[in-house]
Structures are given as structure tokens and as C-alpha cells.
LOLUMDREN-213800 format. One record per residue: residue number from 1; residue in three letters; chain; x, y, z of N, C-alpha, C, O, CB in turn. Coordinates in Angstrom, 2 decimals, always signed. Each point is the difference from the previous one (the first is absolute). Glycine has a CB too. Example, Ala and Ser with C-alpha at 12.3 -4.5 7.8 and 13.67 -1.06 7.14 Angstrom:
BEGIN
[r 1 "ALA" "A" [+13.19 -5.69 +7.80] [-0.89 +1.19 +0.00] [+0.90 +1.20 +0.00] [+1.04 -0.02 +0.66] [-2.93 -1.15 +0.59]]
[r 2 "SER" "A" [+1.54 +2.22 -1.97] [+0.82 +1.19 +0.06] [-0.77 +1.09 +0.73] [+0.51 +1.11 +0.17] [+0.67 -1.74 -2.32]]
end
This chain:
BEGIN
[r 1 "UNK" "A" [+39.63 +36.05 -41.75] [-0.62 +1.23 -0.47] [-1.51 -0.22 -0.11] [-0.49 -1.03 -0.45] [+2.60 +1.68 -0.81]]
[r 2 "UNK" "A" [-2.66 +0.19 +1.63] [-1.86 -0.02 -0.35] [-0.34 +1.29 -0.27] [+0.36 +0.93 +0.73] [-1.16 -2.71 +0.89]]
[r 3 "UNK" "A" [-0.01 +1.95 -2.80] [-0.16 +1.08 -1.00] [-1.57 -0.07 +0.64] [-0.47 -1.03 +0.48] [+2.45 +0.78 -3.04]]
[r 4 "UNK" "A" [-2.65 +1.42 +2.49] [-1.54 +0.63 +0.24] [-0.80 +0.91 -0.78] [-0.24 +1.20 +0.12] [+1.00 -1.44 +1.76]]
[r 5 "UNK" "A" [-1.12 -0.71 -2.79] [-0.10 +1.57 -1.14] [-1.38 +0.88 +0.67] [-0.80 -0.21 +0.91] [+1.68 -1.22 -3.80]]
[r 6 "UNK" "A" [-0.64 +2.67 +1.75] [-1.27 +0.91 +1.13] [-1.47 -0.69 -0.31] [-0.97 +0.13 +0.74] [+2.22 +2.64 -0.91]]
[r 7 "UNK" "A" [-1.24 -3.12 -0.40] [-2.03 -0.69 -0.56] [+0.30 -1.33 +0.91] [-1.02 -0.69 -0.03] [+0.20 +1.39 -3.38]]
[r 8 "UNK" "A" [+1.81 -1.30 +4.17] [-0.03 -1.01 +1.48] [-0.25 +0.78 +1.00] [-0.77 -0.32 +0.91] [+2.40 -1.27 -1.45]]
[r 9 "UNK" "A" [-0.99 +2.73 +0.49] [+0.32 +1.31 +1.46] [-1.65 -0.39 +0.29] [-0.86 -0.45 -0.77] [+3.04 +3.26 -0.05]]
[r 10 "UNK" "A" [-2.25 -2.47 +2.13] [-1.91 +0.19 +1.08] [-0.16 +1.10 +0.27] [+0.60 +0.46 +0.96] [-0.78 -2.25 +0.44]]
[r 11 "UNK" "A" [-0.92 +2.79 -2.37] [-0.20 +1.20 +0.31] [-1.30 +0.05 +0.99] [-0.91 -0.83 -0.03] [+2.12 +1.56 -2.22]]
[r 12 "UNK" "A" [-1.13 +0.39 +3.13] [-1.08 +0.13 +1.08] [+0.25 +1.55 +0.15] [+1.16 +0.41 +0.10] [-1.20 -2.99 +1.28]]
[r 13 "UNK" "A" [-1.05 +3.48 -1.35] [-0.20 +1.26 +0.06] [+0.10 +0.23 +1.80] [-0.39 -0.95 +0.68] [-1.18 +1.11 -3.33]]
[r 14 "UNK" "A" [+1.91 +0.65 +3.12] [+0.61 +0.35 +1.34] [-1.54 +1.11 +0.25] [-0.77 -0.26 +0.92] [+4.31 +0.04 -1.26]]
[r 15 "UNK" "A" [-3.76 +1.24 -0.46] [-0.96 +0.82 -0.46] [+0.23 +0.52 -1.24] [+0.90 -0.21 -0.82] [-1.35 +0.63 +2.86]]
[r 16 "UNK" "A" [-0.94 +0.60 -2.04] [-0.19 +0.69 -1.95] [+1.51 +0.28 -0.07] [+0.35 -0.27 -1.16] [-3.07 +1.95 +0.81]]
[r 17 "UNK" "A" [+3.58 -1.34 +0.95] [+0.63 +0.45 -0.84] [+1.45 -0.59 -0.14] [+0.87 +0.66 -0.59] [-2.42 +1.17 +0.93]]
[r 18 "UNK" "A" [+1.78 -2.88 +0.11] [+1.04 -1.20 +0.08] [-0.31 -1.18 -0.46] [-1.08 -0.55 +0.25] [+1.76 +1.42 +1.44]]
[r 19 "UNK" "A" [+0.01 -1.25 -2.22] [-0.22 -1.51 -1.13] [+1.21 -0.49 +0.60] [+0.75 +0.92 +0.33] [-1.88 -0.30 -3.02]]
[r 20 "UNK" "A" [+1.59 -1.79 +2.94] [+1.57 -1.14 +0.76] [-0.26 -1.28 -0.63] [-0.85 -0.81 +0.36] [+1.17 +1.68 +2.38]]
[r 21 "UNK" "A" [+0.60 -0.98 -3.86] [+0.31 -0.93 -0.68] [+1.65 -0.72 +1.15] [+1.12 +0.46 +0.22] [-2.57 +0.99 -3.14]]
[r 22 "UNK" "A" [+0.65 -2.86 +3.41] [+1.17 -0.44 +0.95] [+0.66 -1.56 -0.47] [-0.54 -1.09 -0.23] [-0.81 +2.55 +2.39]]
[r 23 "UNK" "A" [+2.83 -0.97 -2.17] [+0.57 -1.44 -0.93] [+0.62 -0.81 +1.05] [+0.92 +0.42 +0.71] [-0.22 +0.70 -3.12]]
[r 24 "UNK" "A" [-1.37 -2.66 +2.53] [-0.25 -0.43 +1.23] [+0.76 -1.39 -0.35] [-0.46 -1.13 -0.17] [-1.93 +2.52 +1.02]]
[r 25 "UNK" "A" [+4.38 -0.65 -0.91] [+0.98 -0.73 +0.48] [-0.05 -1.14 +1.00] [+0.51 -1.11 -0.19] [+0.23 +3.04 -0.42]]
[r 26 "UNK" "A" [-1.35 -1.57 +1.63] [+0.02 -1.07 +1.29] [+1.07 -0.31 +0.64] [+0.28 -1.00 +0.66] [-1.76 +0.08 -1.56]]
[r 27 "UNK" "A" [+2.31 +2.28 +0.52] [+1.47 -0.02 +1.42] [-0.32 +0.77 +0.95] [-0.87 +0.87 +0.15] [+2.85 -0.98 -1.46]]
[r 28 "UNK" "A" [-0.87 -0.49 +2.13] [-0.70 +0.18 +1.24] [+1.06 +1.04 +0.55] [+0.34 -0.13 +1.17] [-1.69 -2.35 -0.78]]
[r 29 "UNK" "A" [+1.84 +3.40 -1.07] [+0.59 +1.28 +0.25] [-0.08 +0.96 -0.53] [+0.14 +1.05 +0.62] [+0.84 -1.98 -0.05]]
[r 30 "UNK" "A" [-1.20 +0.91 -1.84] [-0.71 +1.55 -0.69] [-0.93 -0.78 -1.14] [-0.03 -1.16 -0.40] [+2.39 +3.35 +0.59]]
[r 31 "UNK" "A" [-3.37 -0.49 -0.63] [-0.99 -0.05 -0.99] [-0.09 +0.57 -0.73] [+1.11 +0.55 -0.02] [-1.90 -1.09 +0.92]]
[r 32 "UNK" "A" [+0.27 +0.91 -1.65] [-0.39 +1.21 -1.03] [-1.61 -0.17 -0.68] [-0.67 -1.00 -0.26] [+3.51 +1.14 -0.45]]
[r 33 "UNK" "A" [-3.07 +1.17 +0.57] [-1.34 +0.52 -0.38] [+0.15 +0.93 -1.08] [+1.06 +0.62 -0.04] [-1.92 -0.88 +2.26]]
[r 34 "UNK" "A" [-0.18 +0.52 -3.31] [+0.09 +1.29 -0.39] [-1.17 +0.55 +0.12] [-0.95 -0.73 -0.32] [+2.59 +0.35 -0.99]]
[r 35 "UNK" "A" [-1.97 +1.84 +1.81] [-0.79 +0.45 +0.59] [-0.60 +0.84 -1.36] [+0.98 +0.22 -0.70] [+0.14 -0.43 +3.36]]
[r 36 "UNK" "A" [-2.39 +0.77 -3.33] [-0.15 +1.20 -0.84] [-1.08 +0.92 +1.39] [-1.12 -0.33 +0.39] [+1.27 -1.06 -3.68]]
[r 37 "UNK" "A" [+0.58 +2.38 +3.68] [-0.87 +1.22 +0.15] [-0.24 +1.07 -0.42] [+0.96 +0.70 -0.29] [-0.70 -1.41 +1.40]]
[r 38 "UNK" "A" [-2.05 +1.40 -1.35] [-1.16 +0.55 -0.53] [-0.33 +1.13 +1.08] [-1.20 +0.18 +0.21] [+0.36 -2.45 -1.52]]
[r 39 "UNK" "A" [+1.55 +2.89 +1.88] [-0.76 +0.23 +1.01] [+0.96 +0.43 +1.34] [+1.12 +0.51 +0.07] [-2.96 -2.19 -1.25]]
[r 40 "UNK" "A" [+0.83 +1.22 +2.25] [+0.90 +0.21 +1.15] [-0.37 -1.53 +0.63] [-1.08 -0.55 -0.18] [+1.04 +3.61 +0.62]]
[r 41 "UNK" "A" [+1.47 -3.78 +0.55] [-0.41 -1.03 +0.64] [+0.57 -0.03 +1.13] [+1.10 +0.50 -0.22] [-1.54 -1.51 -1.49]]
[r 42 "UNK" "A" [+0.39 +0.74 +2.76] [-1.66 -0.17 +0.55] [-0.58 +1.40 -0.63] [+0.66 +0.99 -0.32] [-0.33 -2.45 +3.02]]
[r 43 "UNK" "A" [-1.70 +1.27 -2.78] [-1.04 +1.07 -0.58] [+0.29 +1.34 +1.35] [+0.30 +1.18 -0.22] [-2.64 -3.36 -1.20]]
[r 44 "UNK" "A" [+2.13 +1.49 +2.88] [+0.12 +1.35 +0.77] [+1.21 -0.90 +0.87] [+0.17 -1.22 -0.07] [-3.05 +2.88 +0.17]]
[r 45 "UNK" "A" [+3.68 -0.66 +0.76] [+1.25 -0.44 +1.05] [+0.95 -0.90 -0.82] [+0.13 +0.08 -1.22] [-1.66 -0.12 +3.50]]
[r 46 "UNK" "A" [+2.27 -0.94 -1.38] [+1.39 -0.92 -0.38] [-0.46 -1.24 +0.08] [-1.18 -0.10 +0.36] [+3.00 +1.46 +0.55]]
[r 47 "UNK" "A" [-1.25 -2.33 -1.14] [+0.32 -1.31 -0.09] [+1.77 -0.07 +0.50] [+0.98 +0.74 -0.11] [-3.14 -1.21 -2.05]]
[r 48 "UNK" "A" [+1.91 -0.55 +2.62] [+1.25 -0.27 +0.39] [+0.44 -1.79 +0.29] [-0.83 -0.67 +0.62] [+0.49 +3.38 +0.40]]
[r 49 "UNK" "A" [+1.58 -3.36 -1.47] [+0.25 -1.08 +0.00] [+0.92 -0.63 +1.25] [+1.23 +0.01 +0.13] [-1.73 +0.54 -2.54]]
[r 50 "UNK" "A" [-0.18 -0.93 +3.00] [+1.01 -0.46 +1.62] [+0.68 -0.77 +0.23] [+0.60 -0.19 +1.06] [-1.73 +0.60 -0.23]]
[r 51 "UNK" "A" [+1.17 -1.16 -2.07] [+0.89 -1.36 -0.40] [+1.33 +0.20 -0.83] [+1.11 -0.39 +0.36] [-3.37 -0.82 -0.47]]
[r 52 "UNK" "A" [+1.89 +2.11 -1.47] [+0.22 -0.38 -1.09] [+1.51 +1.59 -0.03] [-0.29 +1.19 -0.15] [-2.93 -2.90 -0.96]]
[r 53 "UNK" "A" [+4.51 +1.23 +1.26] [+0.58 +1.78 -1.00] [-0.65 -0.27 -1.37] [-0.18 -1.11 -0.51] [+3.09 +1.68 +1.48]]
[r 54 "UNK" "A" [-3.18 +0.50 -1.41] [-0.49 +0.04 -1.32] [+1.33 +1.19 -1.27] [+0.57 +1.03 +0.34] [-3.78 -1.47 +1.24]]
[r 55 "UNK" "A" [+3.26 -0.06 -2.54] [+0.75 +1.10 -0.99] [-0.80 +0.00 -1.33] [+0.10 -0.80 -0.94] [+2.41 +0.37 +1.92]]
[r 56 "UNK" "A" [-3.29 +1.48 -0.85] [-0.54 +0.93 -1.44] [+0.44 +0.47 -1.00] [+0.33 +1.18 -0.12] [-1.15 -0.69 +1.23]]
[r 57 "UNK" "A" [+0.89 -1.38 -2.01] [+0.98 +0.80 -1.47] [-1.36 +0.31 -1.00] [-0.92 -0.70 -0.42] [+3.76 -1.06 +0.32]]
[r 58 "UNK" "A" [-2.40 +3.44 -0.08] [-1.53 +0.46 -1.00] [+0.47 -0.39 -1.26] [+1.16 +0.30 -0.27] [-2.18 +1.95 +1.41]]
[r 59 "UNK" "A" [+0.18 -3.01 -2.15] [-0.21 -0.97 -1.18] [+0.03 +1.42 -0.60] [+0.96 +0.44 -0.62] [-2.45 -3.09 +1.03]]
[r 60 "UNK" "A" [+0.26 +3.39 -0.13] [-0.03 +0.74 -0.96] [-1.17 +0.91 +0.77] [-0.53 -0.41 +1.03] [+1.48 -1.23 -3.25]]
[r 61 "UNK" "A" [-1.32 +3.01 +1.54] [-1.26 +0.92 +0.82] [+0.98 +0.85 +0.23] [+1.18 +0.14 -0.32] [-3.13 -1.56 +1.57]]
[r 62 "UNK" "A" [+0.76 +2.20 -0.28] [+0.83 +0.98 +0.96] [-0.92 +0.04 +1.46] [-1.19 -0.29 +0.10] [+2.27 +2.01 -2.33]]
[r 63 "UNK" "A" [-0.17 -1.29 +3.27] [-1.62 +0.23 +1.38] [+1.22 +0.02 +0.83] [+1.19 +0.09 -0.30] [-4.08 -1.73 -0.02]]
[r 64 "UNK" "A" [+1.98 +1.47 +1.99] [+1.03 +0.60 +0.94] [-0.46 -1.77 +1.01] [-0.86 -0.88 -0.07] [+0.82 +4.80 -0.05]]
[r 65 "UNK" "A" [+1.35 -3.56 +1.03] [-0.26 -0.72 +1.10] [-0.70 +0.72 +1.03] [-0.50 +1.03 -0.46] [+2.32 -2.25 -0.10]]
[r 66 "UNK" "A" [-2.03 +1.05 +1.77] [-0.19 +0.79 +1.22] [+0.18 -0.85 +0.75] [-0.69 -1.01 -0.13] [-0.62 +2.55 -0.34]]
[r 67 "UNK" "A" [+1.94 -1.48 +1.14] [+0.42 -0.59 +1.78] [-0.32 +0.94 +1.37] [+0.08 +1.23 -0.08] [+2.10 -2.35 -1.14]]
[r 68 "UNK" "A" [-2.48 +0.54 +2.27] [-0.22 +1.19 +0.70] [+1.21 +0.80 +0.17] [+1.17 -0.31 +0.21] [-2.94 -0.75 +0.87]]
[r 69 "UNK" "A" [+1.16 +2.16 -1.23] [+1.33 +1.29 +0.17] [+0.63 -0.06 -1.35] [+1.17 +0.36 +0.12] [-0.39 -0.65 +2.57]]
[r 70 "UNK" "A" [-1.00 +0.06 -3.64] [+0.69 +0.51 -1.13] [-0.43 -0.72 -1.32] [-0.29 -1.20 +0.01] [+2.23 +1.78 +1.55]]
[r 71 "UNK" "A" [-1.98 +0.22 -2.75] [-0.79 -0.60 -1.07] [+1.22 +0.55 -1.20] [+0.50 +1.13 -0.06] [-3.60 -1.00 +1.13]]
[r 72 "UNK" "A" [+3.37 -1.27 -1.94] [+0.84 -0.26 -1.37] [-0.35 +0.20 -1.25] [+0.14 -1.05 -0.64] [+0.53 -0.28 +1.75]]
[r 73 "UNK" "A" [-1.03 +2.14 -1.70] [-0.24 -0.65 -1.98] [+1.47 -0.62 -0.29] [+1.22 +0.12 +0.15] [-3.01 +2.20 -1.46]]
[r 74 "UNK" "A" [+0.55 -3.17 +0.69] [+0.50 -1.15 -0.51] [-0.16 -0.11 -1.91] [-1.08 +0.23 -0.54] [+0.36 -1.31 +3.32]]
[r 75 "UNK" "A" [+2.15 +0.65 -3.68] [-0.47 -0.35 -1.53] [+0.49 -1.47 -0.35] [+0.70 -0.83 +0.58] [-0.48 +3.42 -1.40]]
[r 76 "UNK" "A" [-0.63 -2.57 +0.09] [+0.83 -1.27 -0.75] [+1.22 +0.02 -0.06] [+0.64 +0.93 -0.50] [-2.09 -1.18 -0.75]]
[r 77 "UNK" "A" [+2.12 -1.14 +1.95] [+1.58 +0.16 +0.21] [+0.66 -0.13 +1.82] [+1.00 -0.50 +0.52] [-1.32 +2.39 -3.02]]
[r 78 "UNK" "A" [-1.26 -0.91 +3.13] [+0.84 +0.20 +1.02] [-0.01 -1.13 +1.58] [+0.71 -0.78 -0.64] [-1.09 +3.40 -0.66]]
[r 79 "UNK" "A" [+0.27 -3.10 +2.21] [+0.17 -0.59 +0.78] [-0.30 +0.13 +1.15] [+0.30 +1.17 +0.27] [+0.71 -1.47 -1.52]]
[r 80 "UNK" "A" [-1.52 -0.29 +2.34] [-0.37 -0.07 +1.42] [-0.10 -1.11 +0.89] [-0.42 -1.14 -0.21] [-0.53 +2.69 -0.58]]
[r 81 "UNK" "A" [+1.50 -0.93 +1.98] [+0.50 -1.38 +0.74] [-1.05 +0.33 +0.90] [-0.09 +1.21 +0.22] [+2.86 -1.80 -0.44]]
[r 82 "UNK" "A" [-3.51 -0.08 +0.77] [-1.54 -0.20 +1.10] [+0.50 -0.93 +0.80] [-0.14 -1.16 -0.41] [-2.02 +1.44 -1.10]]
[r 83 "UNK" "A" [+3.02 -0.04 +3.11] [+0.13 -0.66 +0.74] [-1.40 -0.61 +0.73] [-1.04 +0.65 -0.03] [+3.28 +0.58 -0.08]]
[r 84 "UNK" "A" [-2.16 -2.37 +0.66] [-1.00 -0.62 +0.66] [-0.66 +1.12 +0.54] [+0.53 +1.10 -0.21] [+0.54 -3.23 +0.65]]
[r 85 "UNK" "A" [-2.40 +2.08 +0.39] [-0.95 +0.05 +0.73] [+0.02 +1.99 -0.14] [-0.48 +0.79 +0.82] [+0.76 -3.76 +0.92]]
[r 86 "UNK" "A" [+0.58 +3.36 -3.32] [-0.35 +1.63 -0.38] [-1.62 +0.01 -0.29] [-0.65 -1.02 -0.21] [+3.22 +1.63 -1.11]]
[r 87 "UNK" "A" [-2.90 +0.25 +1.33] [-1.34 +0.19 -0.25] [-0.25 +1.58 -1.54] [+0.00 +1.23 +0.11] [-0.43 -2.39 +3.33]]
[r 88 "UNK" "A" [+0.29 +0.48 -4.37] [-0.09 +0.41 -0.74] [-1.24 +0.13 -1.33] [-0.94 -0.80 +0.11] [+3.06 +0.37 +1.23]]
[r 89 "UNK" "A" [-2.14 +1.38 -2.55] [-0.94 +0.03 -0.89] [+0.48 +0.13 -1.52] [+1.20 +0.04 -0.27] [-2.50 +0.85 +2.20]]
[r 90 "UNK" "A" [+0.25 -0.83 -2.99] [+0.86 +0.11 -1.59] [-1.01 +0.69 -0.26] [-1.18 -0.14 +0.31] [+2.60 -1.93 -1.23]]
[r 91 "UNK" "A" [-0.69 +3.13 +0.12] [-1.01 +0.88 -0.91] [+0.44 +0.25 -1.26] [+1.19 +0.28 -0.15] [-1.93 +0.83 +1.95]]
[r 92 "UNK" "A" [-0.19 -1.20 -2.98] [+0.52 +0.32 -0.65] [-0.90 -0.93 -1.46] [-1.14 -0.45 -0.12] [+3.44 +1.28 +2.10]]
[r 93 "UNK" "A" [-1.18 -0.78 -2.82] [+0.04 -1.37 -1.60] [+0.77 -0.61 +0.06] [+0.94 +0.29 -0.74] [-1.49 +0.59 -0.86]]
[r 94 "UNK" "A" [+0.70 -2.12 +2.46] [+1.47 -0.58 -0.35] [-0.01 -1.41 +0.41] [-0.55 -0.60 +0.93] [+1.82 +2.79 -0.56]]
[r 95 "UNK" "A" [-0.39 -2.59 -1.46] [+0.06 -1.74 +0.13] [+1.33 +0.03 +1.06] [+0.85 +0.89 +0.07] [-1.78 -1.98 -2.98]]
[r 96 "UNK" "A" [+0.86 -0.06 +3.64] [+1.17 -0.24 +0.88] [+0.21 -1.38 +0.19] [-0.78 -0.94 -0.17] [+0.44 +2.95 +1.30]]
[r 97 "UNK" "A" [+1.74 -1.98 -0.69] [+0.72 -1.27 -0.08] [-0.11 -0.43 +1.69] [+0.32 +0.82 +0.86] [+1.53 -0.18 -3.25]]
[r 98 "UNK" "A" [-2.27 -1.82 +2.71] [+0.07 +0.38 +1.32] [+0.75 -1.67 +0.78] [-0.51 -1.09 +0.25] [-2.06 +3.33 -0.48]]
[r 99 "UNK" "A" [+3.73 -1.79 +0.38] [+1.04 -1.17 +0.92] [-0.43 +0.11 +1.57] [-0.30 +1.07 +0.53] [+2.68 -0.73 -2.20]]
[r 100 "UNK" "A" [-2.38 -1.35 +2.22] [-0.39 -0.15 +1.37] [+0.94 -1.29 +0.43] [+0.39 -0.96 -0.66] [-3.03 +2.02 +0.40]]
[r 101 "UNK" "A" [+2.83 -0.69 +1.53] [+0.30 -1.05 +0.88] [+0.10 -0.09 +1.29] [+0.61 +0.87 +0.62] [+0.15 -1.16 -2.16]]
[r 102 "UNK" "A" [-1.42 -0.96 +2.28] [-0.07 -0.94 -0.87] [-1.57 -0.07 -1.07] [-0.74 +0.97 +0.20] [+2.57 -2.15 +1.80]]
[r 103 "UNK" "A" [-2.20 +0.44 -2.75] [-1.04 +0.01 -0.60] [-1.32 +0.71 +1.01] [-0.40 -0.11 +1.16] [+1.58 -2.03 -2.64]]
[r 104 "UNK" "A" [-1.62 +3.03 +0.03] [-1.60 +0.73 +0.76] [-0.80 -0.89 +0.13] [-0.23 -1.02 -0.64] [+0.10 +3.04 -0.31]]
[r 105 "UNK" "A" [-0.55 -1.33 +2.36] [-1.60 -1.25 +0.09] [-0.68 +1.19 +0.50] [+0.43 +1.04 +0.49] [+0.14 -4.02 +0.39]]
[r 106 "UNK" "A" [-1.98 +2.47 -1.19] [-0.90 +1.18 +0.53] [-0.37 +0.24 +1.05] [-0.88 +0.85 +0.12] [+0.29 -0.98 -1.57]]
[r 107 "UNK" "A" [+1.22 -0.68 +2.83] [-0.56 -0.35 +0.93] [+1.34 +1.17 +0.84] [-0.06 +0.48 +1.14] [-1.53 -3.48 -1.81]]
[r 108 "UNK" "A" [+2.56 +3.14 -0.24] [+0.95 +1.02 +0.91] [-0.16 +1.33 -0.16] [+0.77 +0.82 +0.49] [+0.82 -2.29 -0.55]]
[r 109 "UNK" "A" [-2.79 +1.81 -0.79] [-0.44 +1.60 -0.21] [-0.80 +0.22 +0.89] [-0.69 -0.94 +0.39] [+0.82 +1.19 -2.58]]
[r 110 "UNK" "A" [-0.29 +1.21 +2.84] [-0.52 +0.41 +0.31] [-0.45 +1.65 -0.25] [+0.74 +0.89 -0.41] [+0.02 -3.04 +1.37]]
[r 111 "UNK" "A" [-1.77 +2.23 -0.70] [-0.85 +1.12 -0.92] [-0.24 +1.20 +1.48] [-0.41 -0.32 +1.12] [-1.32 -1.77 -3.49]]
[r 112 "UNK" "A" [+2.13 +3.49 +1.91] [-0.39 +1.09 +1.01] [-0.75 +1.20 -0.37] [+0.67 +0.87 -0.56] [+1.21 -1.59 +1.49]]
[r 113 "UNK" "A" [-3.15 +0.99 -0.74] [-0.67 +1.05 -0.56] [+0.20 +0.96 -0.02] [-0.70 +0.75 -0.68] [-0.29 -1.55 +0.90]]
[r 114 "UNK" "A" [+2.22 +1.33 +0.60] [+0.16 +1.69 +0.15] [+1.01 +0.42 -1.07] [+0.31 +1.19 -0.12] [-0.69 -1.07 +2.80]]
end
């Protein structure tokens, strides 16, 4: 067992309005993050992960997803599955739980302005 408390977690701001507190297990099949968003992220267009399925459990807040072609509100409680290489955004107040696998790296995001 290996415990990570959050004041160990590595926070790094993505932009103004995303804060990613990342608890850095070091398996080499899934991860977890918890994300707080302020805002909208990306600020303009999607992000998208080409590596990682990702599953979003909202901590708490409220806001929406958007994927291309279709956009979710989202509250505390509810859930989202982000298959690889979707291209997606967060809007809103909301802390999130964020499972990935295999583990996120920043080198498998990619960023689209439109």
C-alpha cells in the first residue's frame, strides 16, 4: 500500500483557471489527479488526451463538459468517461476526480484552438 497525502500531491496550474493537484503513484497503468476549475479550460477550443482513457468523477461544483458535437452539465456526484484522443473542455466551478489510464503525462495532450 502507498498513501499520498494532498500537501505531497504536485500542483501545477494548466491556466487561470485550472489548478491539478497530481498524486504521483508511479504505476504504470493508471493515475489520478484532482483537478479545481474557475472558469473555462482550455480558455478557447479542446484539449484532448491521445494516450490516456480518462474517468471524471465531479467532487463537488457544478459546470458542463463539451466534446465536439455535444455538451453535458455536470454536478457533484456525476461522472464521465473521456475516451482517448476525444477532444474536449470544462466549464464551470468544479473540483474533479480525475482516473486515467494508463498514467497522464503532458506530453500526450494536445491543445486545438477552434
Amino acid at each position: 500500500m502507498k498513501i499520498i497525502r494532498k500537501n505531497e500531491s504536485v500542483p501545477f496550474r494548466n491556466n487561470e483557471s485550472c489548478e491539478v493537484f497530481e498524486y504521483g503513484f508511479e504505476d504504470s497503468e493508471a493515475g489520478i489527479a484532482v483537478a479545481e476549475i474557475k472558469g473555462r479550460y482550455p480558455e478557447s477550443g479542446f484539449v484532448a488526451n491521445d494516450k490516456c482513457k480518462e474517468i471524471a468523477y465531479i467532487l463537488s461544483g457544478k459546470g458542463k463538459i463539451g466534446l465536439r458535437g455535444e455538451e453535458a452539465d455536470l454536478a457533484a456526484g456525476d461522472a464521465v468517461l473521456i475516451e482517448e484522443g476525444r477532444e474536449y473542455f470544462w466549464e464551470g466551478d468544479l473540483s474533479i476526480a480525475l482516473f486515467s489510464a494508463p498514467p497522464w503525462d503532458a506530453g500526450q495532450c494536445r491543445y486545438s484552438g477552434d
